[in-house]
ChimeraX commands (.cxc) that place a marker at each C-alpha (Angstrom):
marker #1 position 66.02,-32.39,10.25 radius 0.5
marker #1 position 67.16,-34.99,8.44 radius 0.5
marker #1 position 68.82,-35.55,4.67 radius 0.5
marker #1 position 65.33,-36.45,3.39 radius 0.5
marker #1 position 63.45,-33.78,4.75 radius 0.5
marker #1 position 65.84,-31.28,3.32 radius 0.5
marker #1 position 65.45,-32.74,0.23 radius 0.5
marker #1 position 61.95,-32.57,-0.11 radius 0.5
marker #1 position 62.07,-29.08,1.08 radius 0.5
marker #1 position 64.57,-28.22,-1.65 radius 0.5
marker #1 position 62.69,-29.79,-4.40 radius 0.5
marker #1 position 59.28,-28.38,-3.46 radius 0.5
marker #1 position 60.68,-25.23,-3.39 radius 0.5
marker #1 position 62.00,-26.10,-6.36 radius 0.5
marker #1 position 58.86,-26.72,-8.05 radius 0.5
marker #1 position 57.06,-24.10,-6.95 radius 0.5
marker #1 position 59.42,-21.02,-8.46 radius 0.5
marker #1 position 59.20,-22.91,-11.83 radius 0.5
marker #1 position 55.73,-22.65,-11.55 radius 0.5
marker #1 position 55.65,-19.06,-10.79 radius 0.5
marker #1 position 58.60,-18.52,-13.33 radius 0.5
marker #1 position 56.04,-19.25,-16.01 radius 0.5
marker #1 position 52.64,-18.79,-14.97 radius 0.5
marker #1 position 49.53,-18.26,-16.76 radius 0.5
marker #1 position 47.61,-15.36,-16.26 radius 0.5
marker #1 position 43.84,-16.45,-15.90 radius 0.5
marker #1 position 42.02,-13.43,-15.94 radius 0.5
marker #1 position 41.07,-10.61,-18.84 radius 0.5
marker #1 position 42.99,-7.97,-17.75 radius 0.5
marker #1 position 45.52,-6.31,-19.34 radius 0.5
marker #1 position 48.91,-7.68,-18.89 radius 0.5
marker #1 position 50.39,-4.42,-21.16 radius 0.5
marker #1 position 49.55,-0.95,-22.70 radius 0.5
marker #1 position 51.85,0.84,-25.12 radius 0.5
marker #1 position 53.17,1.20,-27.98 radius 0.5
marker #1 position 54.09,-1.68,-30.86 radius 0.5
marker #1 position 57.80,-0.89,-31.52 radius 0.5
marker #1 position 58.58,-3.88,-33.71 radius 0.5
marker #1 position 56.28,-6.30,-35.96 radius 0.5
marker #1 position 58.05,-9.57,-35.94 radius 0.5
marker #1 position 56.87,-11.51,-39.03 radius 0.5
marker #1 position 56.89,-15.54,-39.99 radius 0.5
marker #1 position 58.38,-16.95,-42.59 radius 0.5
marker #1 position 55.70,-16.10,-45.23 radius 0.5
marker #1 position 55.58,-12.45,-44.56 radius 0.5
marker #1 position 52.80,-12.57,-42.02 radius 0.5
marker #1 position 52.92,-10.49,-38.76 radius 0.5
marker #1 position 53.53,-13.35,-36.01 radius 0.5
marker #1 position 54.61,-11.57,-33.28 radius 0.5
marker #1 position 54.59,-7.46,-31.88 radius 0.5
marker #1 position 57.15,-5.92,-29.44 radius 0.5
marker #1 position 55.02,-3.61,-27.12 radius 0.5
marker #1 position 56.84,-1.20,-24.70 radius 0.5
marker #1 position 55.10,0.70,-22.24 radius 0.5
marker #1 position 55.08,2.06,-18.77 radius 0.5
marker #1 position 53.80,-0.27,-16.10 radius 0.5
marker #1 position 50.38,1.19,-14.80 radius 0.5
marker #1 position 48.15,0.73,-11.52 radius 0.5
marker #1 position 46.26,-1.60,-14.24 radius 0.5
marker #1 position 48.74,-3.21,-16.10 radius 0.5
marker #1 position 51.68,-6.02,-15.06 radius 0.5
marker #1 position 54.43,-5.26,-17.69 radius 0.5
marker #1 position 56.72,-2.27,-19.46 radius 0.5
marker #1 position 57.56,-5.02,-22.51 radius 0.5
marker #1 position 56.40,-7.49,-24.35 radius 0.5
marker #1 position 56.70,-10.01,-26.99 radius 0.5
marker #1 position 53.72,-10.92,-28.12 radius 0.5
marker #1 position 52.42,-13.59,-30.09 radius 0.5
marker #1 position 49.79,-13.43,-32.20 radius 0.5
marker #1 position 47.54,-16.61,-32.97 radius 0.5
marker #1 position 44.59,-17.20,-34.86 radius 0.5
marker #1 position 42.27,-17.18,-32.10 radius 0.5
marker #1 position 44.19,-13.74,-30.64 radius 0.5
marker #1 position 41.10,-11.17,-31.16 radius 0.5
marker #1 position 42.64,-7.32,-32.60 radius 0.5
marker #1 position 40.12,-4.63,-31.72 radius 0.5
marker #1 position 39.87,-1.20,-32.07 radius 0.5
marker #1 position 37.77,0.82,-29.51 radius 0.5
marker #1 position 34.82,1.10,-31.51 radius 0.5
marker #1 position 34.58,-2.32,-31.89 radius 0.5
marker #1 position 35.90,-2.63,-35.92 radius 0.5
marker #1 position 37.84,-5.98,-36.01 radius 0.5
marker #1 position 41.38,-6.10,-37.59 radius 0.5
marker #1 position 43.70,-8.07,-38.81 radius 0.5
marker #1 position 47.34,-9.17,-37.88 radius 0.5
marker #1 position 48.46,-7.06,-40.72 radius 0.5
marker #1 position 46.79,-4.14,-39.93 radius 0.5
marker #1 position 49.07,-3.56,-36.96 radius 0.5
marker #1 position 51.82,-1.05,-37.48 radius 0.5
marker #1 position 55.05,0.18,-35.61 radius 0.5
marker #1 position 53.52,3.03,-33.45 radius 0.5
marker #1 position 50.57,1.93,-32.54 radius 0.5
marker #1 position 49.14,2.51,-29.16 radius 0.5
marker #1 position 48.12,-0.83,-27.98 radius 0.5
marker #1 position 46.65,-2.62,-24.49 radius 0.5
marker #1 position 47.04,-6.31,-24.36 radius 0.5
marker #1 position 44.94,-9.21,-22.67 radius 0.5
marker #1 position 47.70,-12.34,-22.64 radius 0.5
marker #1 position 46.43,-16.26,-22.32 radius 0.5
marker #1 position 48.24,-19.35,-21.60 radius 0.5
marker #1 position 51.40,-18.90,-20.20 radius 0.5
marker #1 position 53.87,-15.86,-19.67 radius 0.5
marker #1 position 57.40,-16.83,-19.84 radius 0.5
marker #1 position 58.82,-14.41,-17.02 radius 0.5
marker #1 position 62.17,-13.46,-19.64 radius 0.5
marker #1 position 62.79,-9.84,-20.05 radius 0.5
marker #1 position 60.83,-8.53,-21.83 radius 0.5
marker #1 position 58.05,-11.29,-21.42 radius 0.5
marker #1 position 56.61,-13.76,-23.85 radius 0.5
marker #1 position 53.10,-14.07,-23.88 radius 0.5
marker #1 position 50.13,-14.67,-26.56 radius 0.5
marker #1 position 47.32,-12.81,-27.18 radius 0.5
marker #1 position 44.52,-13.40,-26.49 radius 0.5
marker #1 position 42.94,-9.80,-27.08 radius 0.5
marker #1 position 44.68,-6.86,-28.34 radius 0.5
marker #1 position 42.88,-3.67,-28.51 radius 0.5
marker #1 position 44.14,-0.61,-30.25 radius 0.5
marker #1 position 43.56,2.47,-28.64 radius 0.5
marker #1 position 42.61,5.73,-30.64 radius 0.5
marker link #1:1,2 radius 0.2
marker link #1:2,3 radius 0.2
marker link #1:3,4 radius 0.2
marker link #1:4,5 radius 0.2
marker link #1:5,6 radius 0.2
marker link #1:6,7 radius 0.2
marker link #1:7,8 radius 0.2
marker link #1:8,9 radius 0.2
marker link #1:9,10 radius 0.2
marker link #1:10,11 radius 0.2
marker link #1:11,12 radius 0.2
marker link #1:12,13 radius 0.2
marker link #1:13,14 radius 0.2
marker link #1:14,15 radius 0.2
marker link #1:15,16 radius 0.2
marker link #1:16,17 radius 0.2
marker link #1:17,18 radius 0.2
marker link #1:18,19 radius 0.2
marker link #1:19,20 radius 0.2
marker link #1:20,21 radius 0.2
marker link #1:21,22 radius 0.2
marker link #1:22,23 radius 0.2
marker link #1:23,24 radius 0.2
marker link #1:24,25 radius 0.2
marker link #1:25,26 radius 0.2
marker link #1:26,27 radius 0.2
marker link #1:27,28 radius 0.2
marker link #1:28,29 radius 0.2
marker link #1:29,30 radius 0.2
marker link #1:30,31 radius 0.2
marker link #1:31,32 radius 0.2
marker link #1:32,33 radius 0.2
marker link #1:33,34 radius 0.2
marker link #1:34,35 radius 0.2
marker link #1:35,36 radius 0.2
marker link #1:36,37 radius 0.2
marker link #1:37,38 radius 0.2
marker link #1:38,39 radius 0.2
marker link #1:39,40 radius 0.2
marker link #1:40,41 radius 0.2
marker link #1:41,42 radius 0.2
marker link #1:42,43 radius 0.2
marker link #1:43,44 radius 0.2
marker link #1:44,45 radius 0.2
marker link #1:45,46 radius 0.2
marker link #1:46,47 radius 0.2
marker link #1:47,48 radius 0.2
marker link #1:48,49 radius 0.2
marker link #1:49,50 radius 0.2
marker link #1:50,51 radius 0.2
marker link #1:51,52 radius 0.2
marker link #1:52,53 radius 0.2
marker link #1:53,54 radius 0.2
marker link #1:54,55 radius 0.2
marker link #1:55,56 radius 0.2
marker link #1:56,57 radius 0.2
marker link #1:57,58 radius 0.2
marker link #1:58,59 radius 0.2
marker link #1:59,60 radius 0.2
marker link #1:60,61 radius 0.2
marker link #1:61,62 radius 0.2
marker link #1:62,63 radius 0.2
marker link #1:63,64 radius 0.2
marker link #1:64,65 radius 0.2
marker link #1:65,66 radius 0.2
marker link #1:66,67 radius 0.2
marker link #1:67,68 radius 0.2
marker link #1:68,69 radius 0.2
marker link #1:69,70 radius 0.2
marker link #1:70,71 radius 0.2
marker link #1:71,72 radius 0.2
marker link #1:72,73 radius 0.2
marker link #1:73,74 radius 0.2
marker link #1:74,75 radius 0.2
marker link #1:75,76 radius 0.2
marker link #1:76,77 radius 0.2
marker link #1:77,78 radius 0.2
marker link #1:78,79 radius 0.2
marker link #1:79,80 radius 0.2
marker link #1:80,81 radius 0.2
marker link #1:81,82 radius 0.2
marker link #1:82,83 radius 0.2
marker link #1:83,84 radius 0.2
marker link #1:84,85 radius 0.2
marker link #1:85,86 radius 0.2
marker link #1:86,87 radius 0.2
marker link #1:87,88 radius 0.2
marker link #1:88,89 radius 0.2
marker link #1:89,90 radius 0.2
marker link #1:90,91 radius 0.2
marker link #1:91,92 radius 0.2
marker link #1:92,93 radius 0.2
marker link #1:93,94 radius 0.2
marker link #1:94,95 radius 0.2
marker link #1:95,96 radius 0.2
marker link #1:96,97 radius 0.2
marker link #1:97,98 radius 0.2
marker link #1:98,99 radius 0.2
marker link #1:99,100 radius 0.2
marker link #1:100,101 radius 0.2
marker link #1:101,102 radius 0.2
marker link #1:102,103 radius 0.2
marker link #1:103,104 radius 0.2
marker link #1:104,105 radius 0.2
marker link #1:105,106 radius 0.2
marker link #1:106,107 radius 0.2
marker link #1:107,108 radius 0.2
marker link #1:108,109 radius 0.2
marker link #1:109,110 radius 0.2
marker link #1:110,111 radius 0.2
marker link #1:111,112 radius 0.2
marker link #1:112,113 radius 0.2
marker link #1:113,114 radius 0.2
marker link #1:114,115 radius 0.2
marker link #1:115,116 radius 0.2
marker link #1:116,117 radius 0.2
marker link #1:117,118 radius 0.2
marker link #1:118,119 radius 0.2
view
């Protein structure tokens, strides 16, 4: 093998853990289920962000998370009532769906793209 093989190896290689590093998760199930520890809020006093820590479940991908919240992120509760980003408190038993990408930090970074909270 030459030099320029080996190079191309190493950079596709390369490529493809930074993909994985930070990939997206393109379906609607639920990337975490537990309980909001910490409400992270913006610089005008508005929840931004929740820490969720749970167990990691037959249907579920992570024990933590950072989650952001946008204003497109849906908060449900089981019977359907829509919330608000505010509503959310420290305690809360939550299940999250995430969108875009999940940076693959410890705990993860994700946003929301539904957050239901369970009764």
């Amino acid at each position: 093998m030459n030099v320029k093989n080996a190079l191309l190896i190493v950079v596709t290689l390369s490529l493809l853990f930074a993909v994985i590093g930070c990939g997206t998760n393109g379906s609607d199930s639920v990337g975490i289920r537990g309980e909001i520890t910490e409400i992270i809020l913006d610089d005008d006093e508005k929840v931004a962000a929740v820490l969720v820590e749970g167990k990691v479940e037959s249907d579920t991908v992570y024990d933590k998370a950072r989650v952001a919240i946008a204003k497109d992120s849906v908060i449900l509760k089981t019977n359907g009532q829509e919330l608000q980003p505010q509503d959310l408190e420290q305690g809360m038993k939550v299940e999250v769906v995430f969108q875009g990408p999940v940076a693959e930090s410890y705990p993860v970074q994700a946003q929301a793209k539904a957050i239901r909270v369970l009764d």
